[in-house]
C-alpha positions in Angstrom: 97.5 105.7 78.4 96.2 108.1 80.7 93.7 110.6 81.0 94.4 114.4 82.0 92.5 116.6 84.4 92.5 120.5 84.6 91.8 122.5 87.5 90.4 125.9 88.1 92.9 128.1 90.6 91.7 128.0 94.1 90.5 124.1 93.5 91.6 121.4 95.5 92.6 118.8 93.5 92.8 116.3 96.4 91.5 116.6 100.1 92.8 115.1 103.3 91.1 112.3 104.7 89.4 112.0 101.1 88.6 108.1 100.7 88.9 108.1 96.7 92.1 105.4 96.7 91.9 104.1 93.3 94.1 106.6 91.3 97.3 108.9 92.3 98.8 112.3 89.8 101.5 113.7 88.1 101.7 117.6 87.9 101.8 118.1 84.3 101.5 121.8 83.9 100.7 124.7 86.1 101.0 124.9 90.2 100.0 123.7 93.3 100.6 123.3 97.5 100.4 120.0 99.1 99.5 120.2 102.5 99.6 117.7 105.3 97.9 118.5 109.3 97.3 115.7 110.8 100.2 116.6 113.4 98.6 120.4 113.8 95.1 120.4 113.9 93.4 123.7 113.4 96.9 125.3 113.4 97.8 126.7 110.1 101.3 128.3 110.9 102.7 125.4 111.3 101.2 123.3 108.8 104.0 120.9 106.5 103.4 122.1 102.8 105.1 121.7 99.9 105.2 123.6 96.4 105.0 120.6 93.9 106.0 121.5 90.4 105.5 119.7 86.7 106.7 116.1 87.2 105.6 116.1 91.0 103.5 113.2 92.1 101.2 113.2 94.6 98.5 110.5 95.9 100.7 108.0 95.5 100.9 107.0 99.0 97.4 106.2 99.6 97.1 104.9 96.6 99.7 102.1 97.4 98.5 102.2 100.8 95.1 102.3 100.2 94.4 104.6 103.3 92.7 107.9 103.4 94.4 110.2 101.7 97.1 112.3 104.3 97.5 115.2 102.5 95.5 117.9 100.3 96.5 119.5 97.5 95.9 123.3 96.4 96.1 124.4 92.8 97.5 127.8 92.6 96.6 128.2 89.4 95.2 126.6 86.5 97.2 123.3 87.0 96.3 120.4 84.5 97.0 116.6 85.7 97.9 113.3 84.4 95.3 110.7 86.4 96.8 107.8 87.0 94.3 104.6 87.6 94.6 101.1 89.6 94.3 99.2 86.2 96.9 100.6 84.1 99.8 101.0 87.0 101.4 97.6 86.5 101.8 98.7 82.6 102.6 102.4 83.6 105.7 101.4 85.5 106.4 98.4 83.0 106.5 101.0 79.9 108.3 103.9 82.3 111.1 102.1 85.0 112.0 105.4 85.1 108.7 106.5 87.2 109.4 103.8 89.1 112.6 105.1 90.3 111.5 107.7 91.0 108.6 106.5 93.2 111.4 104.4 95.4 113.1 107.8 95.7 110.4 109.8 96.9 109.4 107.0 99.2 113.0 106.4 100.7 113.2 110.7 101.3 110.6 110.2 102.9 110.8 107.2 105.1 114.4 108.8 105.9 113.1 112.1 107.4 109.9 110.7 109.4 112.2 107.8 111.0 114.8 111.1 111.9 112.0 112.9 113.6 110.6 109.8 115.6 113.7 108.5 116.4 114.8 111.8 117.7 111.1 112.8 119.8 112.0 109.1 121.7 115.7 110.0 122.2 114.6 113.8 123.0 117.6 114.7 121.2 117.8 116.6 117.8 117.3 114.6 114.0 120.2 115.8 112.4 122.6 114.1 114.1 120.7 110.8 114.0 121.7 110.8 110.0 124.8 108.6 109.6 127.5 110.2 107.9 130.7 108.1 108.7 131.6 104.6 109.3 132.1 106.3 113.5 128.1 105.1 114.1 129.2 101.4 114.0 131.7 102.2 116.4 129.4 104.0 118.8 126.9 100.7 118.1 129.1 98.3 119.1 130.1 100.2 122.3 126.8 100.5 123.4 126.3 96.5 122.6 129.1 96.1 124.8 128.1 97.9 127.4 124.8 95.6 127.1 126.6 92.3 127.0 124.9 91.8 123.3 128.4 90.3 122.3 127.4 89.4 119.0 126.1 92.3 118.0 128.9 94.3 119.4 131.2 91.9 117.7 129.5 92.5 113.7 129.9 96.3 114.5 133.6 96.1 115.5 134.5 93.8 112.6 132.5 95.8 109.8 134.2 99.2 111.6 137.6 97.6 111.4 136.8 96.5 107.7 136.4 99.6 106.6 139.3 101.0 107.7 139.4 102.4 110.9 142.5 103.5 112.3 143.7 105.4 116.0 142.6 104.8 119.5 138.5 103.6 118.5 140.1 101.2 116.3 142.7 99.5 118.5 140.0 99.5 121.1 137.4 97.8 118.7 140.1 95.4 118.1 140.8 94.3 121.4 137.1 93.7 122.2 136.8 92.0 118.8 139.6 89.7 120.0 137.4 88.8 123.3 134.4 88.3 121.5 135.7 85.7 119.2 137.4 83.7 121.9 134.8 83.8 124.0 132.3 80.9 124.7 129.3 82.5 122.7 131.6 83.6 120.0 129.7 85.5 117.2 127.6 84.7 114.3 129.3 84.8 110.3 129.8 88.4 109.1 128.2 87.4 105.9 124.9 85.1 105.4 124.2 82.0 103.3 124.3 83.1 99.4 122.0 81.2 96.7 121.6 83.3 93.4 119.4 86.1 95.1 118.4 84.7 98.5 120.5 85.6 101.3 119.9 83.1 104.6 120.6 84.6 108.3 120.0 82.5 111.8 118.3 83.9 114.7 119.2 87.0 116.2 121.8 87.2 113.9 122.9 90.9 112.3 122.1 91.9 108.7 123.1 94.8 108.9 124.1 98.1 111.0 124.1 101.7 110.9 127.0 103.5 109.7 127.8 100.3 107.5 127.2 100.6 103.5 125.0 98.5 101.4 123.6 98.0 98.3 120.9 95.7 98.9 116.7 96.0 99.2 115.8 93.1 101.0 112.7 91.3 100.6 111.4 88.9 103.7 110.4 85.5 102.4 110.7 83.7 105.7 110.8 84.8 109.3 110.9 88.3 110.8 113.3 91.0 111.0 113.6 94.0 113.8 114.6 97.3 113.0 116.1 99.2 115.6 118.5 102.5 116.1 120.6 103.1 118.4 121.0 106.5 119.7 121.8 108.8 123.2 122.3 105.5 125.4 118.9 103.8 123.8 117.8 101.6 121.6 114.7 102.4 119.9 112.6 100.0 117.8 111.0 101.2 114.6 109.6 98.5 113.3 109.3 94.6 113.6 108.6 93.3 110.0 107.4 89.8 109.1 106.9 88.1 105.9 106.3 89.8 103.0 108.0 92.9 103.8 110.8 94.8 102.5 113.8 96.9 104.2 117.1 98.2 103.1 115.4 99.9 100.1 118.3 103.0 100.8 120.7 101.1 99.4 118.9 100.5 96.2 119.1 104.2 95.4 121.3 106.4 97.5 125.2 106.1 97.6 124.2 106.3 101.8 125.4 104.2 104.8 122.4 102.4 106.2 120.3 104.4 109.0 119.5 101.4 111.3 120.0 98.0 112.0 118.6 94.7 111.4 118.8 91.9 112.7 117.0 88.2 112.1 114.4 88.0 114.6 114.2 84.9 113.7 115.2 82.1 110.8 115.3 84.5 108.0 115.7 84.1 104.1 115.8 87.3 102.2 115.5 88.1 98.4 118.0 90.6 97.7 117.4 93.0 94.8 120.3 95.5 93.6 120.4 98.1 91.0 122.0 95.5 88.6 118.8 93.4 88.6 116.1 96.0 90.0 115.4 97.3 86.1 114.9 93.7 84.7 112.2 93.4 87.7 110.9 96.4 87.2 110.1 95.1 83.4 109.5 90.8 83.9 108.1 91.3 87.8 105.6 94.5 87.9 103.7 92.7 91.1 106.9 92.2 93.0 107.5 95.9 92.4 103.8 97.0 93.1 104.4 95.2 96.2 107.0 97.0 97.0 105.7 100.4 96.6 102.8 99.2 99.0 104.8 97.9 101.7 107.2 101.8 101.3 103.1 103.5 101.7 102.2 101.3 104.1 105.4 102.0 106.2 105.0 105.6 105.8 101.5 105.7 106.8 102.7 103.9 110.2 105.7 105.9 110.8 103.3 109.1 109.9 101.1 108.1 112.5 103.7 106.9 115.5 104.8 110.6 115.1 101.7 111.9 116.4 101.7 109.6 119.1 105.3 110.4 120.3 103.8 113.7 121.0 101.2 112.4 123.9 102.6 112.6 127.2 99.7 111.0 129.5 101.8 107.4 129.3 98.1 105.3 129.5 96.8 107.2 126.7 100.1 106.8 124.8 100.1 102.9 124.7 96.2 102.6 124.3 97.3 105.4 121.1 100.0 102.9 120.1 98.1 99.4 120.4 95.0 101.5 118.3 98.2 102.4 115.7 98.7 98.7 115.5 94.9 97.6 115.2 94.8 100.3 112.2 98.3 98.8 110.3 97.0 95.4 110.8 93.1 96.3 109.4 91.8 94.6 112.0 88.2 94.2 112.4 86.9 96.5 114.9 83.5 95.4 116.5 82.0 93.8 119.9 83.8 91.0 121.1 86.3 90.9 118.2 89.6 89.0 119.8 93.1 89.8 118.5 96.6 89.3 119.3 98.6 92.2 118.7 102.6 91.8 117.2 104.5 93.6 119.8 105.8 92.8 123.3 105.5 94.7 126.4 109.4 95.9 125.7 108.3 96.3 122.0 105.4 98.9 122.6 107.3 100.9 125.1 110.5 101.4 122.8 108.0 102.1 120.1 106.1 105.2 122.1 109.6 106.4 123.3 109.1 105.7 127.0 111.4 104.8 129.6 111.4 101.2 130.9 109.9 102.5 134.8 107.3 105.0 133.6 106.2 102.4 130.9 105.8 99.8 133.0 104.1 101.1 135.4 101.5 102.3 132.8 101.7 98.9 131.6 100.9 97.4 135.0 98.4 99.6 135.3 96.1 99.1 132.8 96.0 95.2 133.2 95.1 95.9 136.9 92.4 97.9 135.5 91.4 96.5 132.1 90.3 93.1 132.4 90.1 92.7 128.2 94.0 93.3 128.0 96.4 90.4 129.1 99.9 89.3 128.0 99.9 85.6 126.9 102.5 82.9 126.9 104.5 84.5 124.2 104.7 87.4 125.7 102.9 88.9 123.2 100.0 91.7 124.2 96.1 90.2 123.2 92.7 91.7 123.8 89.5 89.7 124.1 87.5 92.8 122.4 89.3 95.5 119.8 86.4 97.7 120.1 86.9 98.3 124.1 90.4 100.0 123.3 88.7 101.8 120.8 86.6 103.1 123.3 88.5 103.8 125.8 91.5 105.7 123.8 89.2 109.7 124.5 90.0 111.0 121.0 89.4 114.3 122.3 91.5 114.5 125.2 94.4 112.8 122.7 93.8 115.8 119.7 93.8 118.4 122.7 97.2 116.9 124.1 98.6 116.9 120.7 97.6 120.2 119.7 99.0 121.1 123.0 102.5 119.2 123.0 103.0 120.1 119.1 102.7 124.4 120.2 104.8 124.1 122.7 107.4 121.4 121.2 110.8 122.3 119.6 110.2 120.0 117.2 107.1 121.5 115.5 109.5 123.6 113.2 110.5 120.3 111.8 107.3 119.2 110.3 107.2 121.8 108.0 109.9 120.9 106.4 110.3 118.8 103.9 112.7 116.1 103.9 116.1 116.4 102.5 
């Protein structure tokens, strides 16, 4: 179905930055060293490689993506390929739902450690603990949605912490405030959403689900939006904001793990929900759902990849002209004189996505529309430019790749880019 490659020892099979998007590989026999620099520059010591061994793929992600590649890979010694192509990967994963699998694992091990070292850079506190491993994160959730007066979001952590069992000083606490919420005015929103066969229906602002809480669901967005958020440290951070089309949850389809964030309907939401019961038969009668899937995990990777690097900036102008580039990049748009665009995310929305506190964020904020007539915040709130190419220019790419390099040398957190996730 495929053809194979073989490569000479010393011979890169693929390069970084490399624009050939149209085929990804399995290691069939022999050796090689995936390396990835984009966060380290010209600084090999610290540079995140792998050893990839037979049955290793690589490629895939800008492949599915279909961005440059992020990552080059060394033969070590004679290494022979299988090269997989565009036109034969709906059949491929058709005729081998096991390669599938296994493409949903290696993207969710990876999603799981990049969102573990971003969330930690904007919490400045260290990844580990940011893993759930006990049903005690919706606990610490719902008290910091207390604290906040987001009563119905405190009130779906206390009752899914209570459901599973919780017993001792937490619990009776979480009961008592449970109590409140539900006799209060506001109330809170149904634990569980409106079922039809596989679509799930959720109102506004109302929880999917939480951290600490178990699933065993992938969710795919067929109407409306969904934020993902953690909380952690005293802070919410936002990760993502995700709008039709998109998928989330996809843990839950293949680790026996609580779920490492929250969601929550950002607005009318209906959701297809796929399980491990029914992911198989997709696998075989829907190939393009699945495809799609895969390309939404790249894509999110890619963004994730690249949010990183700007959590590493510390001038707080250059960070949010960084971030609103990021988001000109994810959304492919077009980038040339007097090119208009309204970009996805809030004021609130870009700060908690470059890690910055409210104060110093704002005032960058306020600073560049005092000083940037093209940027302006319209009715929505949202954050528009008249011309894309301006913040193009003015983001120095130099002075950005010098404060990187800088930041990443000196950072604690450079040690944790070399490793790969677990």
């Amino acid at each position: 179905m495929f053809e194979s490659v073989t490569f000479k020892k010393g011979s890169y099979i693929v390069l970084e930055g490399q624009a050939e998007l149209d085929r990804f590989y399995i290691l069939k026999t022999g050796s090689a060293e995936r390396c990835i620099s984009r966060f380290f520059l010209n600084n090999s010591a610290i540079r995140e490689c792998r050893m990839l061994e037979p049955g290793d793929l690589f490629g895939v992600i800008s492949f599915l993506s279909k961005r440059p590649r992020m990552e080059s890979v060394l033969a070590l010694n004679d290494t022979v390929v299988y090269v997989v192509q565009k036109d034969i990967f709906g059949k491929f994963i058709q005729d081998h739902t096991d390669l599938a699998l296994k493409i949903i694992r290696y993207f969710s091990k990876q999603l799981r450690h990049y969102d573990s070292i971003a969330a930690s850079l904007s919490s400045k506190s260290p990844p580990e603990i940011l893993i759930p491993q006990n049903i005690e994160n919706l606990y610490t959730t719902g008290n910091y949605y207390w604290g906040k007066k987001k009563y119905h979001m405190a009130g779906y952590a206390f009752a899914r912490y209570l459901e599973y069992g919780a017993v001792g000083r937490r619990a009776e606490r979480a009961k008592g405030l449970l109590a409140k919420i539900r006799s209060s005015k506001t109330g809170m929103f149904p634990l569980e959403p409106k079922k039809s066969d596989h679509l799930r229906s959720y109102m506004t602002n109302q929880p999917i689900f939480m951290e600490g809480e178990h699933g065993e669901e992938l969710y795919v967005i067929q109407s409306g939006s969904v934020r993902i958020t953690k909380v952690h440290n005293g802070q919410e951070i936002l990760l993502n904001v995700l709008p039709l089309g998109e998928i989330f949850g996809e843990m839950a389809l293949i680790e026996n793990k609580t779920r490492n964030s929250n969601a929550v309907a950002a607005d009318d939401v209906k959701l297809l929900a796929i399980n491990r019961d029914n992911f198989e038969y997709i696998v075989q009668n829907y190939p393009a759902m699945v495809i799609r899937i895969f390309e939404i995990l790249a894509e999110r990777l890619w963004l994730v990849y690249y949010q990183i690097a700007n959590l590493f900036l510390t001038d707080p102008e250059i960070k949010i002209y960084d971030a609103l580039h990021i988001q000109i990049l994810k959304h492919r748009i077009q980038v040339s004189k007097n090119v208009p665009c309204t970009l996805h995310f809030t004021v609130k929305d870009i700060l908690k996505f470059t890690g910055m506190d409210d104060e110093e964020g704002e005032a960058a904020i306020a600073s560049i529309l005092e000083n940037n007539s093209n940027i302006y915040i319209n009715p929505d709130g949202k954050i528009c430019c008249m011309d894309v190419s301006d913040i193009i220019q003015r983001l120095n790419v130099i002075k950005r790749d010098s404060e990187v390099e800088k930041n990443i040398l000196s950072s604690e957190y450079s040690t944790l880019l070399h490793k790969d996730a677990k």
